[in-house]
N, C-alpha and C positions, 0 to 999 in steps of 0.2 A: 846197653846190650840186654834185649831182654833174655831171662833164664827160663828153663821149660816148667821148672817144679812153679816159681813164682806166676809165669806168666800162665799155664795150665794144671792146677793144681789138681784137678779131676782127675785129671791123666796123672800124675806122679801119684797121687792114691792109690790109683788102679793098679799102676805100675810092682810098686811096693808092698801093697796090704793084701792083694787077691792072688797070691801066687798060690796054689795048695801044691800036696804030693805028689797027686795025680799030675798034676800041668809039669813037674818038673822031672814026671820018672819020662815024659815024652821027650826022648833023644835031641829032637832038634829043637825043644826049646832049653833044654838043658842048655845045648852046646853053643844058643846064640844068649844065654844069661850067660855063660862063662864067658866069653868073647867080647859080651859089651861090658862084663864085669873088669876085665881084663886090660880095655881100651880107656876105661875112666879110671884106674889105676895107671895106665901110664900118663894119663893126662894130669893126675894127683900128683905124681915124681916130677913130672914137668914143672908145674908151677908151683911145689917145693924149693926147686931146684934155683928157681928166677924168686926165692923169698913173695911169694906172693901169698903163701898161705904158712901154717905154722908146721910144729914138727910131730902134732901125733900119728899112729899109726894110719896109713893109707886106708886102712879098713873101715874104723872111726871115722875117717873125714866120708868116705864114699856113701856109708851110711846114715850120716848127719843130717 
């Protein structure tokens, strides 16, 4: 199964490294970084949950 950071890493750069103030005082991208932030926190509790990954905080794993 390929992963997006692995298989596009350009993009998981972008993703992560360019975000400034400005991009995030704009509302809707605030609110679709909380939402996706949100969605890959459930998906963290999920396969927690099925042991596939370990027990540090969600937050740690998301930003790993």
């Amino acid at each position: 199964m390929p992963w997006f950071a692995e298989d596009k890493p350009h993009l998981f750069r972008l993703t992560f490294q360019e975000v400034t103030a400005q991009t995030v005082r704009d509302l809707a991208v605030a609110s679709n970084a909380r939402d996706s932030y949100l969605a890959l926190a459930r998906w963290i509790s999920r396969a927690r949950d099925a042991g596939v990954i370990d027990s540090r905080p969600r937050a740690q794993v998301a930003f790993a």
